[in-house]
Backbone bond lengths (Angstrom), bond angles and torsions (degrees), N, CA, C in turn:
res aa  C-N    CA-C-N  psi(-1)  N-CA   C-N-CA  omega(-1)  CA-C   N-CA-C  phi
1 X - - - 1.450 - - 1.523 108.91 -
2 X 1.128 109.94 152.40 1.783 116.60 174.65 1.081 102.43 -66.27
3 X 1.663 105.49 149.70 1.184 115.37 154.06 1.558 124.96 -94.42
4 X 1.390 119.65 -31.62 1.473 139.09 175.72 1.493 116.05 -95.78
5 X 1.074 126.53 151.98 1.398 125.57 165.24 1.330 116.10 -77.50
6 X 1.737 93.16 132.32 1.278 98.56 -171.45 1.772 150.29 -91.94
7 X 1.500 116.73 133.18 1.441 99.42 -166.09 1.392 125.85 -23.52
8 X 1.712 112.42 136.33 1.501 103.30 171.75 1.211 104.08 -70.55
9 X 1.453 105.34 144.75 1.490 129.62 173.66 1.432 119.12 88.49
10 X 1.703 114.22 12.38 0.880 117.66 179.26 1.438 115.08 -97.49
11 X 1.315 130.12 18.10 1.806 124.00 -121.82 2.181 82.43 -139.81
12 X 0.841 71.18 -163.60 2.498 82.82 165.19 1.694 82.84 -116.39
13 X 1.143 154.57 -31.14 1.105 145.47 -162.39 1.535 91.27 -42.48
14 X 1.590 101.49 120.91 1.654 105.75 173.24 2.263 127.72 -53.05
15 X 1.245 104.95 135.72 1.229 98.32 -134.41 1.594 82.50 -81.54
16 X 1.206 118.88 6.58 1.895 111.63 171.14 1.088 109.26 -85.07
17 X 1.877 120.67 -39.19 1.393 94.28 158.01 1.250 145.73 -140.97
18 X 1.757 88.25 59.92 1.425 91.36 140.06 1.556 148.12 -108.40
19 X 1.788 100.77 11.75 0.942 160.07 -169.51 1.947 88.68 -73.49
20 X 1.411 112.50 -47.23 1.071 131.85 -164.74 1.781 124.93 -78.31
21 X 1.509 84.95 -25.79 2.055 113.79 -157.65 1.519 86.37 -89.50
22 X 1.537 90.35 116.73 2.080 103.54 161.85 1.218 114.19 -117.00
23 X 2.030 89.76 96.71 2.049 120.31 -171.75 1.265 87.95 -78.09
24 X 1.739 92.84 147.55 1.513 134.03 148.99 1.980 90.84 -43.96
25 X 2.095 90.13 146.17 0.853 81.87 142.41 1.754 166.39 11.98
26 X 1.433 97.70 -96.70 1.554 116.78 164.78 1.779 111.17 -74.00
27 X 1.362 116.75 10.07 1.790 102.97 -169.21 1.186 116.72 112.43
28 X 1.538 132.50 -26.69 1.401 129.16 -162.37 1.155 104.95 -93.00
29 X 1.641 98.57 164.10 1.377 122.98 154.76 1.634 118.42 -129.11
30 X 0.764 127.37 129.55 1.374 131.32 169.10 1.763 120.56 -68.98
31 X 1.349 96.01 115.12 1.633 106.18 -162.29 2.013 101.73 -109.66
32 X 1.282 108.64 119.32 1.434 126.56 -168.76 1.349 96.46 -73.66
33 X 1.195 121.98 133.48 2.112 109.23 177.87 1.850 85.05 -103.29
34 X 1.075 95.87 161.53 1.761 101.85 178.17 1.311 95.01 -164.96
35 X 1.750 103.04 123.21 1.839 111.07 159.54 1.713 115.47 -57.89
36 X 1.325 107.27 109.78 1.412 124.41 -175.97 2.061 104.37 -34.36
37 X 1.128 93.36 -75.68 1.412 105.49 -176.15 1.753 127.38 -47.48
38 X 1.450 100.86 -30.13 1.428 111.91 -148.02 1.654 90.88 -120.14
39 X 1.262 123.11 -39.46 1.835 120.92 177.67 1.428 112.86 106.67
40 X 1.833 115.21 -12.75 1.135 118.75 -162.90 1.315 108.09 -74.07
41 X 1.192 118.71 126.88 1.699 133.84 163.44 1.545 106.81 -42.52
42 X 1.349 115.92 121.96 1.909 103.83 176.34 1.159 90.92 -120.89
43 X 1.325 150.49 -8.05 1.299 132.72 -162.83 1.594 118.90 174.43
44 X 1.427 119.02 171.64 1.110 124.04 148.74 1.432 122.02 -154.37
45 X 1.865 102.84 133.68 1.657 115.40 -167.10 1.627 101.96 -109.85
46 X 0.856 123.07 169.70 1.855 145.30 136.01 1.513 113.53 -70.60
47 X 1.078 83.13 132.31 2.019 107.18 161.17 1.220 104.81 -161.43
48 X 1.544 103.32 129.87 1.769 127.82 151.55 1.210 111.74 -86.69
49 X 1.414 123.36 173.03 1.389 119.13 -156.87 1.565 111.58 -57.65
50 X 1.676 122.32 -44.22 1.310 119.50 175.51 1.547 120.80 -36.82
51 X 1.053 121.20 -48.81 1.676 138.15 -154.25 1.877 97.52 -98.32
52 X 1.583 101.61 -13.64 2.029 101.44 163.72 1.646 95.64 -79.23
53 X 1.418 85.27 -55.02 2.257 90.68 177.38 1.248 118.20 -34.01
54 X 1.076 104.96 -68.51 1.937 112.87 -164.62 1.907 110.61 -72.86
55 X 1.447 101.77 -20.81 1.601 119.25 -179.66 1.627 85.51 -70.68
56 X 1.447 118.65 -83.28 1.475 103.88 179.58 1.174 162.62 -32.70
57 X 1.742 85.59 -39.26 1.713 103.47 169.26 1.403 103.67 -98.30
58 X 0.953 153.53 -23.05 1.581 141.75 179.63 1.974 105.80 -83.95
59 X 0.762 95.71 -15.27 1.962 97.07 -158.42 1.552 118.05 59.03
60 X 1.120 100.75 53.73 1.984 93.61 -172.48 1.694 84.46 -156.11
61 X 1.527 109.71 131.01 1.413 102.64 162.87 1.437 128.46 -61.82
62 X 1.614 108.73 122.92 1.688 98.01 156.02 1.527 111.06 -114.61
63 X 1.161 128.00 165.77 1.693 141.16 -167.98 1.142 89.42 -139.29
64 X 1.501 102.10 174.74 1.600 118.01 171.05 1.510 95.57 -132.10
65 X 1.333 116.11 120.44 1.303 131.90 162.50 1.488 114.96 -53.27
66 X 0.963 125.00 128.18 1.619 144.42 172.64 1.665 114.64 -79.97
67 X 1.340 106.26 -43.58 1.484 114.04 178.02 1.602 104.74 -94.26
68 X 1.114 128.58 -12.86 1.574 119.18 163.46 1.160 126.39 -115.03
69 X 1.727 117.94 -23.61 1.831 107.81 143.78 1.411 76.63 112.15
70 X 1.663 146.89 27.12 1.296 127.59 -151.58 1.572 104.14 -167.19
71 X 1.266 118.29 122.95 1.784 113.91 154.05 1.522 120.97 -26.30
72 X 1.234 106.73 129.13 1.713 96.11 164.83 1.756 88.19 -149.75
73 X 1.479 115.95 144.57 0.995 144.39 145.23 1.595 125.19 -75.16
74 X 1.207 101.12 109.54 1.558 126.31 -160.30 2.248 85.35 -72.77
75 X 1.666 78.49 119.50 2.195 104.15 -175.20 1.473 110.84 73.79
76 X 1.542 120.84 6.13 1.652 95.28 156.32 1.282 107.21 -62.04
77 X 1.346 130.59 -28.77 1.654 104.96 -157.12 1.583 106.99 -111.06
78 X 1.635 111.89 -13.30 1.564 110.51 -176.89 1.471 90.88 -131.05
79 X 1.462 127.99 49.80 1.092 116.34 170.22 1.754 141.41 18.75
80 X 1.687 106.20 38.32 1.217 116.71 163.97 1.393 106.08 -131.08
81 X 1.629 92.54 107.28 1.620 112.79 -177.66 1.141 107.53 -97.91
82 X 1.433 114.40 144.35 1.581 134.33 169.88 1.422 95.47 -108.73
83 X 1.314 107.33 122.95 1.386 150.21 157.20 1.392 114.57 -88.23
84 X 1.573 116.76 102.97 1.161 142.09 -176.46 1.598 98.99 -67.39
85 X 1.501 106.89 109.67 1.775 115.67 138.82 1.060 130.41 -66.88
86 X 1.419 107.68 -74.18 1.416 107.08 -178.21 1.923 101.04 -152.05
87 X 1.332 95.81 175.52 1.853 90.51 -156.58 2.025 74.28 -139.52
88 X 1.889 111.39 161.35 1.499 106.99 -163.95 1.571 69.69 -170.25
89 X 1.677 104.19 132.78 1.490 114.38 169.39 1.792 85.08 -103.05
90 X 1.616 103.39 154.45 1.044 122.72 -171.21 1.564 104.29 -77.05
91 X 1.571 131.98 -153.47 1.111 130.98 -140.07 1.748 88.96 -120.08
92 X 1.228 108.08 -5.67 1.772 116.50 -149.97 1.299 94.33 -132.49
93 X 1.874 125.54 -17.90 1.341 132.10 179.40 1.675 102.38 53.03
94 X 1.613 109.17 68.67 1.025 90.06 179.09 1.690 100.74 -168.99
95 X 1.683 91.41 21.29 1.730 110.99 174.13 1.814 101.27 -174.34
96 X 1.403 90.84 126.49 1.666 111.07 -169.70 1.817 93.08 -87.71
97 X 1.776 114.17 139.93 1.246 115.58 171.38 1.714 97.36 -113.20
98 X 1.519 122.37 126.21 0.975 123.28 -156.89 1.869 91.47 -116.22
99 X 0.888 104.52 113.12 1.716 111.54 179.91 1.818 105.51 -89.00
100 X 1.257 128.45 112.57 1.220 129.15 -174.01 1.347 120.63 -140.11
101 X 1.581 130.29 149.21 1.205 144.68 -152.52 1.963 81.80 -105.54
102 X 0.978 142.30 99.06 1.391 156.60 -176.21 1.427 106.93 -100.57
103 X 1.706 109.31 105.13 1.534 123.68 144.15 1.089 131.72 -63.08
104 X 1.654 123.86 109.85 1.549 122.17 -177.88 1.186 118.43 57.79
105 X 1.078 140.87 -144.37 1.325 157.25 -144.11 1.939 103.56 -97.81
106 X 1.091 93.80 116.27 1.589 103.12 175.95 1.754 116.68 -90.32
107 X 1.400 110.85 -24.44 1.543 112.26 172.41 1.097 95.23 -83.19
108 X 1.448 103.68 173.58 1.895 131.33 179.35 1.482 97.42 -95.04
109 X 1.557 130.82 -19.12 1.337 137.00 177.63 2.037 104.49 -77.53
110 X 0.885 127.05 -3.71 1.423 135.01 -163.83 1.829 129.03 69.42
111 X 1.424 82.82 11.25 1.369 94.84 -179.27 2.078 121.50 -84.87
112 X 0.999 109.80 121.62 1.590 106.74 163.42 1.769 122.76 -1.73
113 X 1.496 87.84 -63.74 1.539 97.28 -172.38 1.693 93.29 -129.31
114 X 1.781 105.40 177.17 1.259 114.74 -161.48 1.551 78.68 -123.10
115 X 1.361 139.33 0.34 1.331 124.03 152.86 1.436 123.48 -127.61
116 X 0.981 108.78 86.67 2.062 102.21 -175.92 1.774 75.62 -148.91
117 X 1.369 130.89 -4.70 1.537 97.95 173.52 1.489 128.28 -105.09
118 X 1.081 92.11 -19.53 2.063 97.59 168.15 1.705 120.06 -140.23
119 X 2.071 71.21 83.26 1.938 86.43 -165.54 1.820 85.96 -77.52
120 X 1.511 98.09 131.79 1.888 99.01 164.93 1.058 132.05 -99.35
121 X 1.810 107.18 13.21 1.492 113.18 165.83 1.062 103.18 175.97
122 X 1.494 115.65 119.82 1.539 130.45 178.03 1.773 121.19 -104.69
123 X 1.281 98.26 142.50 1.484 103.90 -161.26 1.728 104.24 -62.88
124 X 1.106 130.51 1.37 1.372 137.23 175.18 1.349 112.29 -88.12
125 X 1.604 130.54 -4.38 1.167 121.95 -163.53 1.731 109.15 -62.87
């Protein structure tokens, strides 16, 4: 397995579109996780072209960790898997919307979502 993220165009990621993907810097894109059914925001990961590849062809999210330098597949290790619906490059190709069937807890904090705890402004104010 890699350790670095990998050159675009180096990957099977089809080369039209990645031809298409406008990376960070270092390769990334920032990929939105969203409960298919329900609309709720659970998160947000990284992927370079490998981790769009293996997200596509496997149906299971993978990211590339920034703080560990490494692929990880979101519930091999805490058994809350995201089950890929459907995946939508934005209008600017330059942020993946990842539609997913989400087991348990989508934060690394054990929480549902990675934003319901420090909302900084609610439409009720």
């Amino acid at each position: 397995m890699s350790t670095t993220p990998a050159v675009p165009g180096t990957t099977a990621l089809d080369p039209a579109l990645a031809a298409r993907l406008k990376r960070t810097a270092d390769g990334l894109l920032p990929a939105v996780a969203q409960q298919y059914d329900t609309g709720e925001v659970l998160m947000l990961g990284w992927m370079d072209d490998e981790a769009l590849h293996r997200t596509l062809t496997t149906g299971r999210c993978t990211y590339w960790s920034r703080s560990r330098n490494e692929y990880w597949v979101k519930g091999d290790t805490s058994g809350h898997v995201q089950v890929v619906k459907s995946v939508a490059l934005d209008c600017d190709g330059d942020t993946l919307l990842v539609q997913v069937d989400q087991t348990g807890a989508a934060c690394h904090t054990g929480a549902r979502t990675c934003f319901d705890e420090d909302v900084l402004l609610a439409a009720d104010r």
